[in-house]
TORFIMAR-471062 format. One record per residue: residue in three letters; x, z, y of N, C-alpha, C, O in turn. Coordinates in steps of 0.2 Angstrom, whole numbers, plus 2048, in hexadecimal, padded with zeros to 3 digits. Each point is the difference from the previous one (the first is absolute). Layout:
<rs>
ALAXZYXZYXZYXZY;...
</rs>
This chain:
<rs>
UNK1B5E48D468058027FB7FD8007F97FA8027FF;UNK8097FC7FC7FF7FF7F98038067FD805803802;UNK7F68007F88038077FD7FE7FE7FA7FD7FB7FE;UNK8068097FE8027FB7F98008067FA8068037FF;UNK7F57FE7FE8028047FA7FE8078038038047FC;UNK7FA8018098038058007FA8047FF7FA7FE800;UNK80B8097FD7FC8037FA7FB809806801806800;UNK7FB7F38027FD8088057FD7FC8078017FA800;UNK7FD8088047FF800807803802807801806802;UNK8017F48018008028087FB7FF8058017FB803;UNK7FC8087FF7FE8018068007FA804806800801;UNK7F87FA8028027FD8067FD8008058037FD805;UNK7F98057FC7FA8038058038038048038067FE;UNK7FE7F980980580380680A7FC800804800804;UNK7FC7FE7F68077FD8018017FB8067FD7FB802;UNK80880A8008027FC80B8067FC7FC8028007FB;UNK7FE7FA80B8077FC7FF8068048008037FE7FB;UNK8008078098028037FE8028057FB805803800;UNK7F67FE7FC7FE8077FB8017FC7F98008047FB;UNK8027F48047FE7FE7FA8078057FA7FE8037FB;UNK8087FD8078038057FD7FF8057FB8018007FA;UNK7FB80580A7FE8047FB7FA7FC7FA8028027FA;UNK7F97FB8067FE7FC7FC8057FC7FC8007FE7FA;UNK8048018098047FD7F78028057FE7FE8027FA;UNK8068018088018077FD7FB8017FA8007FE7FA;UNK7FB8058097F98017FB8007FB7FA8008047FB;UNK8007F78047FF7FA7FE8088007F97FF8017FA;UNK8067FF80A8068037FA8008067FD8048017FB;UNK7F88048087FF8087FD7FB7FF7F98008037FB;UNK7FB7F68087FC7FF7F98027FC7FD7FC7FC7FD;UNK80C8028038017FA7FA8007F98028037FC7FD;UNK7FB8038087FD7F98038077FC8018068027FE;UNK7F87F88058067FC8057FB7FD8047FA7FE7FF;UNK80A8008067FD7FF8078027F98018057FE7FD;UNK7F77FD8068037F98047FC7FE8067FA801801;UNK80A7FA8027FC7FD8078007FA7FD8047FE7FD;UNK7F38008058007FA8008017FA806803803805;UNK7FC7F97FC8007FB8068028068067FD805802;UNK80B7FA7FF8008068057FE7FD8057FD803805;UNK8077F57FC7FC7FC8087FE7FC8008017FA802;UNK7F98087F87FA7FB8007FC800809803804804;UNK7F97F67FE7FD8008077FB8058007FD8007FB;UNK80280480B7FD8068017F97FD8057FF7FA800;UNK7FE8098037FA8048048007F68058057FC7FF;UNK7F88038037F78007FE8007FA7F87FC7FF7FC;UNK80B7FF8037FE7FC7F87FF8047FA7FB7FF7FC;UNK80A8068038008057F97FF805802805801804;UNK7F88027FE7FE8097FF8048047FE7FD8027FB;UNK8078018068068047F98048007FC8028047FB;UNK7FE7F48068067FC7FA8088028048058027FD;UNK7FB7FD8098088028038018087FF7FC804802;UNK8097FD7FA8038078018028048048057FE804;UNK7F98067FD802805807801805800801804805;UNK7FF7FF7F48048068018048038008047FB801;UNK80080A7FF8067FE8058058077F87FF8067FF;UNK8067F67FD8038027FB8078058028047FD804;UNK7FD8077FC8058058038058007F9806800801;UNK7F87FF7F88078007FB7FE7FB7FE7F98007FE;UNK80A7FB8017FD7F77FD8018037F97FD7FE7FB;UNK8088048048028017FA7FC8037FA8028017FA;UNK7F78028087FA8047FD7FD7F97FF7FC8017FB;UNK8047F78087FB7FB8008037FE7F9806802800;UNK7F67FB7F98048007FC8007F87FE8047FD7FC;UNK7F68008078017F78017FD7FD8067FC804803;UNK8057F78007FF7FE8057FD7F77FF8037FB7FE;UNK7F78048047FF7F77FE8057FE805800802806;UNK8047FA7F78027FA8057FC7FA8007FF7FC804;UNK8008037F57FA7FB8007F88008027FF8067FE;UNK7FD7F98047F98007FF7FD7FA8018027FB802;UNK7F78067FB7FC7F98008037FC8008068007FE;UNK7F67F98038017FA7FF8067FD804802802806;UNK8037F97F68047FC8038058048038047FF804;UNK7FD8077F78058068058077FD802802800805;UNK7FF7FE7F78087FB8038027FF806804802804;UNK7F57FA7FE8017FD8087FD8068037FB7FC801;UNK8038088017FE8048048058048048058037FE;UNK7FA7FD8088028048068008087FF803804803;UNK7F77FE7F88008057FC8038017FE801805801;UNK8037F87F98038017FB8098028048048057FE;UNK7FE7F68068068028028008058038058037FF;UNK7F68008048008058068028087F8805803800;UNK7F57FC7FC8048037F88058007FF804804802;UNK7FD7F77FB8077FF7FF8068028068048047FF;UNK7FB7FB8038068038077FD80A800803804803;UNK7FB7FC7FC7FD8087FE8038057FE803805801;UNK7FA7F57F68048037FB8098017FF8048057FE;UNK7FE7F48038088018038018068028048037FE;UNK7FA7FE8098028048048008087FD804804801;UNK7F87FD7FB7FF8067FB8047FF7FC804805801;UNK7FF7F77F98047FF7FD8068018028048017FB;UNK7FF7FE80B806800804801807802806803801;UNK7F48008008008088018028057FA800806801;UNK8017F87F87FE8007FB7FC8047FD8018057FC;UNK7F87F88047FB8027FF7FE7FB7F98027FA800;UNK7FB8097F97FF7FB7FC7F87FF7FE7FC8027FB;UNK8037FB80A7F77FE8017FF7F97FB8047FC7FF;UNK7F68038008017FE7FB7FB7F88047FA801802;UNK8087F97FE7FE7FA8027F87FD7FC8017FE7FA;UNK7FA8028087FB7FC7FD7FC7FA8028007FD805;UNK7FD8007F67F97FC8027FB8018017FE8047FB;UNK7FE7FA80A7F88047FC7FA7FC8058017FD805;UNK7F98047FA7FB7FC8007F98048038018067FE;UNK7FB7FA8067FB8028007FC7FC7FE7FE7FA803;UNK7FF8097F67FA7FB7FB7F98008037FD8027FB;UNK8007FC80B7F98008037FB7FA7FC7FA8017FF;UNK80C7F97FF7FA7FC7FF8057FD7FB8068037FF;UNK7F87F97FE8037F87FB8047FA8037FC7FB803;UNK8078057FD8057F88058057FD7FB8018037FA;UNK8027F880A8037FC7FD8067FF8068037FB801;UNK7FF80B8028067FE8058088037FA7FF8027FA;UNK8077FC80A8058027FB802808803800802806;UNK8008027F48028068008078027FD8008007FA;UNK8048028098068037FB7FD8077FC7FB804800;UNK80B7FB7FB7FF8047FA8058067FF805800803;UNK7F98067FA8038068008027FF7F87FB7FF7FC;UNK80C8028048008017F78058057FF805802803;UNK7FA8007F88008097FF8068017FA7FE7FC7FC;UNK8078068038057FE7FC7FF8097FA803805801;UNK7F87F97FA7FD8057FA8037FE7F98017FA800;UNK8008097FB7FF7FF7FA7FB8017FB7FF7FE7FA;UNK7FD80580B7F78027FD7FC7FD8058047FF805;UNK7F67FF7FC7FD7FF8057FA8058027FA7FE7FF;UNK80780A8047FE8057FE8008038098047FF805;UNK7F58057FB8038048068038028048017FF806;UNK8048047F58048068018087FA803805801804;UNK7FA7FB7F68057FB8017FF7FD806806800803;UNK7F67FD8008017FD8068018048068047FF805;UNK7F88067FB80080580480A802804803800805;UNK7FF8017F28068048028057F9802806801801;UNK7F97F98008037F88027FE8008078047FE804;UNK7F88057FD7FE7FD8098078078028057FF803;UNK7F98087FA80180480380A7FC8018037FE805;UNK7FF8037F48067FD8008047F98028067FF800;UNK7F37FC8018047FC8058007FB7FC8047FC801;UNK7F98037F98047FC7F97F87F98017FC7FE7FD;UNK8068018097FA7FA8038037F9800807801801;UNK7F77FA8008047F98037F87FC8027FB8017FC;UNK8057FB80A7FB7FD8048017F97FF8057FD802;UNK7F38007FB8037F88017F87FC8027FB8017FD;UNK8077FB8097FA7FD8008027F77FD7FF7FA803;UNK8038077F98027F97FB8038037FB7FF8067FE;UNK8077F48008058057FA802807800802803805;UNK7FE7FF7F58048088018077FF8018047FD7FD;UNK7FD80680680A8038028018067FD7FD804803;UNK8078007F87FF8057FC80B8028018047FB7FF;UNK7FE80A8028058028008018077FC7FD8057FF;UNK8097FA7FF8048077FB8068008038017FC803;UNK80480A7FB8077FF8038048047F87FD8057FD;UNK8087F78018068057FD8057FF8038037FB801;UNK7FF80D7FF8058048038077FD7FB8017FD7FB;UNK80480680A8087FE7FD8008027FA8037FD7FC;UNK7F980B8028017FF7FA7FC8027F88018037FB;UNK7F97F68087FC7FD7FB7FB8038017FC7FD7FC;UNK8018098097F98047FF7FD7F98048037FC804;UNK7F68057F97FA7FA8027FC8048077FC8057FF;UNK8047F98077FB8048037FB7FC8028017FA802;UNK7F88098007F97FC802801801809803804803;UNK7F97F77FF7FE8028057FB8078017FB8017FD;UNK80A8028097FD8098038058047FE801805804;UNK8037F97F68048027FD8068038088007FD806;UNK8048097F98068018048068007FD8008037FB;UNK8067FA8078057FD7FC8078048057FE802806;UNK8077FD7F98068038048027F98047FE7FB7FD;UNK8068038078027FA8038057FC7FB8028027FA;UNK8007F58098058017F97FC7F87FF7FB7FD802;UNK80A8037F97FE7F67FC7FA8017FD7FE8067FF;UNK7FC7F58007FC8027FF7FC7F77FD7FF7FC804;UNK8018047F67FC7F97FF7F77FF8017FD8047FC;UNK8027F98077FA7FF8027FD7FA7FA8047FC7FE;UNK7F58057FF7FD7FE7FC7FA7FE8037FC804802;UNK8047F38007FA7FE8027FB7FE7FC8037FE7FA;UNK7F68008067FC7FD7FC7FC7FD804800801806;UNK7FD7F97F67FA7FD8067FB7FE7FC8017FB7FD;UNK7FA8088027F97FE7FC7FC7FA8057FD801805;UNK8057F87F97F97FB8067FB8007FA7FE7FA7FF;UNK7FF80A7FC7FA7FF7FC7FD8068017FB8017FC;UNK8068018077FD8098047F97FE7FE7FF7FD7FB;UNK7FC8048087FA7FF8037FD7FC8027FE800806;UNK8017F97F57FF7F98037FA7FF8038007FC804;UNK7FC8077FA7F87FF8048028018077FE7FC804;UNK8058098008018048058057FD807800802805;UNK8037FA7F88057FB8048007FB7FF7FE7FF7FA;UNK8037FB8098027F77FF809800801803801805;UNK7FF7FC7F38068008018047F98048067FF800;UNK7F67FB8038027FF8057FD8008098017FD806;UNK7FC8097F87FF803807806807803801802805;UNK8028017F38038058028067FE7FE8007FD7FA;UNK8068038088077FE7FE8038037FF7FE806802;UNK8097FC7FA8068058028037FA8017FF7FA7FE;UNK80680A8088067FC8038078047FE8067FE7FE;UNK7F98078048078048007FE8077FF7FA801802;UNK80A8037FC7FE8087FF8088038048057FD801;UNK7F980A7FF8058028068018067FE7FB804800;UNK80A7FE8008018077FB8028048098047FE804;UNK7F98097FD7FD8048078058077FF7FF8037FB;UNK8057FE8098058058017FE8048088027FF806;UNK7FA8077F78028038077FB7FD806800803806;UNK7FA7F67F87FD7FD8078047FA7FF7FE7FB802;UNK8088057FD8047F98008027FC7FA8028037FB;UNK7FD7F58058017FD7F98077FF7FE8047FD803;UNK7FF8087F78048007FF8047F87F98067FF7FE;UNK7F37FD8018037FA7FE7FB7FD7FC7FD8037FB;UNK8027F78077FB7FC7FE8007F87FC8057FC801;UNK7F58027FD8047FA7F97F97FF7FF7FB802802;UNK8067F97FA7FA7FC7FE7FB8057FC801806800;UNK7FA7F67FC7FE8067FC7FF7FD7F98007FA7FF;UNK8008097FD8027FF7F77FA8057FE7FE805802;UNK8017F67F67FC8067FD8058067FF7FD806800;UNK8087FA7FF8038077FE8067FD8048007FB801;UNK80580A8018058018028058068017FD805802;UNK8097FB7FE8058087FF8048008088037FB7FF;UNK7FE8088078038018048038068037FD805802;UNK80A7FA7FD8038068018018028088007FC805;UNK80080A7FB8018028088028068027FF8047FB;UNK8047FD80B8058088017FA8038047FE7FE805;UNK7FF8087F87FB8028058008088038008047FC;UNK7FF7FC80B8018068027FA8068007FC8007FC;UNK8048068097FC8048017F97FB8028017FB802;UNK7FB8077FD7F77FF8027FE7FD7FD7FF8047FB;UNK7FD7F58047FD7FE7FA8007F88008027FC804;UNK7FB8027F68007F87FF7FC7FB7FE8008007FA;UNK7FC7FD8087FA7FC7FC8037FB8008067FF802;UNK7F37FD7FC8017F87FE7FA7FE8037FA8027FF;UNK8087F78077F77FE8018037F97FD8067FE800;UNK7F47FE7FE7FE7F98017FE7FC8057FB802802;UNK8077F97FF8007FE8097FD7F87FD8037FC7FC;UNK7F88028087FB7FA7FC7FE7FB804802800806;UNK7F97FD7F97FA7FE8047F98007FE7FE7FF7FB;UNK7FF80380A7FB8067FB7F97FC805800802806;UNK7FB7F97F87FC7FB8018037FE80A7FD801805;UNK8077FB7FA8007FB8028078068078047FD804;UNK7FB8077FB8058048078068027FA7FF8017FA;UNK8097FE80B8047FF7FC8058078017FE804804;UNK8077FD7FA8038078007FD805800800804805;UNK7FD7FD7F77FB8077FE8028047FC8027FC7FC;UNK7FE8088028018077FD7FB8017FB7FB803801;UNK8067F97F77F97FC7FA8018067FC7FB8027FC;UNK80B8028048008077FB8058048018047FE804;UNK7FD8097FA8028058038028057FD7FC8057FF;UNK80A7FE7FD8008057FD8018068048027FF806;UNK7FC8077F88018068018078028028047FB7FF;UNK7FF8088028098007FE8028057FA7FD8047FC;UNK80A7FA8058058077FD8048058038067FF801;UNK7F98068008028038048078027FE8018017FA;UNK80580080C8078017FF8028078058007FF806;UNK8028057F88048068008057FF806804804802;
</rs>
């Protein structure tokens, strides 16, 4: 578990798989925020304690979860098993917050997706309260960036909770992100695909920018970018956060 910011000490020393609970508790008593990393990273006799096993009784206390980790996360068997996680949390409406993230041991040269933080300072306090709110988007190539305005003109961000209802969706696509860090004919966009609920509510090429309207109901909504990402094809190359709907 990753803890972040907290203003004080828990105890981990005796934490059972069962007991982790009260330790988060602790952990949001001192301000903190909690995340799992690799939650099915491969375990025992290869990784030591990188698979999760503790056993979460309010998910709704986890306040982000990697879906991504290490190298090449796209294609990993890990990352779906994530993803299929995290959905299923979101369906429960829980609003856990989607990440990337890396275990830095050594220097390499493999492809890693990126965490990008939606701040207008780049500050502590400001990223901190973005994870916490969900105001994240994932790209292991070009960025996919999403906004929505409502029927009647309010701008909302991703994380943001909206009432059901017309809603214009605002896409964006950065392919000059992070050039050193990707090969842009090793990573593609093909298509991006606007997510209602776990299911694709409508999908289309991809544009630097583009406006799409849509009828949306209770639960929530992202936007993934769907690519070919070194050499394996329909992969999932970026990832927003959602919007949450009433």
């Amino acid at each position: 578990m990753l803890v972040l910011d907290e203003q004080g000490y828990t105890d981990w020393r005796g934490v059972q798989p069962e007991g982790i609970g009260a330790a988060i508790a602790s952990i949001h008593q001192n301000q903190g925020i909690v995340g799992i990393a690799h939650p099915f990273a491969l375990d025992n006799p290869i990784n030591t304690g990188y698979h999760w096993r503790f056993q979460i009784s309010d998910w709704e206390s986890v306040d982000f979860l990697e879906v991504w980790s290490r190298d090449n996360a796209p294609c990993k068997i890990q990352s779906y098993r994530a993803l299929r996680l995290w959905e299923t949390l979101l369906n429960r409406g829980c609003h856990t917050t989607a990440t990337s993230g890396r275990d830095w041991h050594r220097e390499d040269t493999y492809h890693y997706g990126h965490t990008y933080v939606l701040v207008e300072k780049l500050t502590k306090e400001a990223v901190l309260h973005a994870i916490k709110r969900g105001q994240i988007c994932l790209a292991a190539g070009p960025l996919l960036t999403m906004k929505g305005i409502c029927a009647e003109g309010t701008e909302v961000q991703i994380g943001d909770t909206i009432d059901a209802g017309k809603l214009e969706i605002v896409l964006e696509l950065d392919s000059e992100t992070m050039p050193n860090d990707w090969e842009k004919e090793a990573v593609t966009a093909k298509e991006i695909q606007l997510i209602q609920n776990g299911q694709i509510l409508c999908q289309f090429a991809p544009k630097a920018r583009q406006k799409i309207s849509v009828e949306v109901t209770s639960g929530w909504l992202r936007a993934d970018l769907i690519g070919e990402f070194y050499g394996k094809k329909d992969q999932k190359i970026a990832l927003t956060n959602p919007i949450y709907i009433k």
